[in-house]
C-alpha positions as CSV (number, residue, x, y, z in Angstrom):
1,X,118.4,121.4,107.6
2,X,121.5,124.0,107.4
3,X,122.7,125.7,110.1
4,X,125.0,128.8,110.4
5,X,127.3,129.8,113.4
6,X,127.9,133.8,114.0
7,X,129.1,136.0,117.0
8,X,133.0,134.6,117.2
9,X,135.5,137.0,118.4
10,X,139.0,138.0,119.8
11,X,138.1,138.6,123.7
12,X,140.1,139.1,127.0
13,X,140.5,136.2,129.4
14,X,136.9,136.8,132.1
15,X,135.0,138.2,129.8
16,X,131.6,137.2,127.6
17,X,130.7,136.0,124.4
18,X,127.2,135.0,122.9
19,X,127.5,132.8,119.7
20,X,124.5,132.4,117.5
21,X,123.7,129.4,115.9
22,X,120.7,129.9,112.8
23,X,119.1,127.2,111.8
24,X,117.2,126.9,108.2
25,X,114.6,124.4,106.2
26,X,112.9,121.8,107.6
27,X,113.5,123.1,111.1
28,X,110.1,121.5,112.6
29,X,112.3,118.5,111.9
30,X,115.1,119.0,114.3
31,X,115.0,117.3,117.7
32,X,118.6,118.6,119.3
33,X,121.4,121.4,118.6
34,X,124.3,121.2,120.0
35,X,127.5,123.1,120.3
36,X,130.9,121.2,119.9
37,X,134.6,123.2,119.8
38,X,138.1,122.0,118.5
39,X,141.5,122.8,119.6
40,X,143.9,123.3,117.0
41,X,146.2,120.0,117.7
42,X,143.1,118.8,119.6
43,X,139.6,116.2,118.9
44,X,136.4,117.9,118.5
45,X,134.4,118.1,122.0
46,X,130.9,118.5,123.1
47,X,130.5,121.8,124.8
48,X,126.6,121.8,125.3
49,X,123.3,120.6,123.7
50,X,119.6,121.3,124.0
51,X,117.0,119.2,123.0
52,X,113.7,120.5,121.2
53,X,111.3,123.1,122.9
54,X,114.7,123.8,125.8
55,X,113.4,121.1,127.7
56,X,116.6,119.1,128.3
57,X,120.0,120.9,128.6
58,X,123.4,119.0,128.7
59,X,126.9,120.9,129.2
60,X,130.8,119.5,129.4
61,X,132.0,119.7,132.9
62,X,134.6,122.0,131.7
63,X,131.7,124.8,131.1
64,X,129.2,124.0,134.0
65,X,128.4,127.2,135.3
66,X,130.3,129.3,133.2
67,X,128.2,128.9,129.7
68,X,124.2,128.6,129.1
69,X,123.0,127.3,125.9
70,X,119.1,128.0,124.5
71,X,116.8,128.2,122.4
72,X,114.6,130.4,120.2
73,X,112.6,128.2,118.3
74,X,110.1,131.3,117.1
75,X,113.4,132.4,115.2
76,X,115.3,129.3,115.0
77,X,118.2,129.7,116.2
78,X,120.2,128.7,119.3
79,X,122.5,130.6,121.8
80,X,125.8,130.2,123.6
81,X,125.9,132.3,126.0
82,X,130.7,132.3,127.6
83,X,130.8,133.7,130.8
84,X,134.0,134.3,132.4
85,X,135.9,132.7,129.6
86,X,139.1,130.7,130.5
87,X,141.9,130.7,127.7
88,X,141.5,127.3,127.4
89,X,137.9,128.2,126.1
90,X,139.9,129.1,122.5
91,X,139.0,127.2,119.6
92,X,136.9,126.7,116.7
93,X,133.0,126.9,117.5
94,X,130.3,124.9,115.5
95,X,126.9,124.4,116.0
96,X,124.9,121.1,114.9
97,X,121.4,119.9,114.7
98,X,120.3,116.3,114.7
99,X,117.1,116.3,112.5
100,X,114.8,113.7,111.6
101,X,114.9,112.0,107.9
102,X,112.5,109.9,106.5
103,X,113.1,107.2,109.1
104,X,116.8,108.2,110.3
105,X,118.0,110.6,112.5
106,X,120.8,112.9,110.4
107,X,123.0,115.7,111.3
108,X,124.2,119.2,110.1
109,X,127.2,120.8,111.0
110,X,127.9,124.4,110.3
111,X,131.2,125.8,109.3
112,X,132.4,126.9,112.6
113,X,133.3,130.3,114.3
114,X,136.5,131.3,115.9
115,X,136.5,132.1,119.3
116,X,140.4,133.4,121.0
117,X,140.7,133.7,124.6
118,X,143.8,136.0,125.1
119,X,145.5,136.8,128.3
């Protein structure tokens, strides 16, 4: 399974942002995407995930009500939807997807996408 982040940007402190997240192979195999963000001087964090089908959503308090994750699975790929973006939202966006292997549970991560939150 690969997957491949798009729709970073430069944007303005309140405004929106929809990152794409497309995933390809054996994507009957995946069973949760997630998106995760880094900080430049700062640990990786969980921003949201979705679990196979949209049936379970989880978000970081920091983005409760502000960002919606989902999921297309007829095209594969997965959405972040910013709202109201903070600047504190800035940082490097990547998109994962835990897939099943065999008999283990692995994960891809895509490259990330660049997401600045100016004032």
């Amino acid at each position: 399974v690969r997957v491949v982040e798009s729709g970073g940007g430069l944007v303005q402190a309140g405004d929106s942002l929809r990152l794409s997240c497309a995933a390809s192979g054996s994507t009957g195999t995946i069973t949760r995407m997630g998106w995760y963000r880094q900080a430049p001087g700062k640990q990786r964090e969980l921003v949201a995930t979705i679990t196979n089908g949209g049936g379970s959503t989880n978000y970081a308090d920091s983005v409760k009500g502000r960002f919606t994750i989902s999921r297309d699975n007829a095209k594969n790929t997965m959405y972040l939807q910013m709202d109201s973006l903070k600047l504190e939202d800035s940082g490097v966006y990547y998109c994962n997807a835990d897939y099943i292997f065999i008999s283990t549970i692995r994960t891809s991560w895509g490259q990330g996408t660049q997401v600045t939150v100016s004032s």
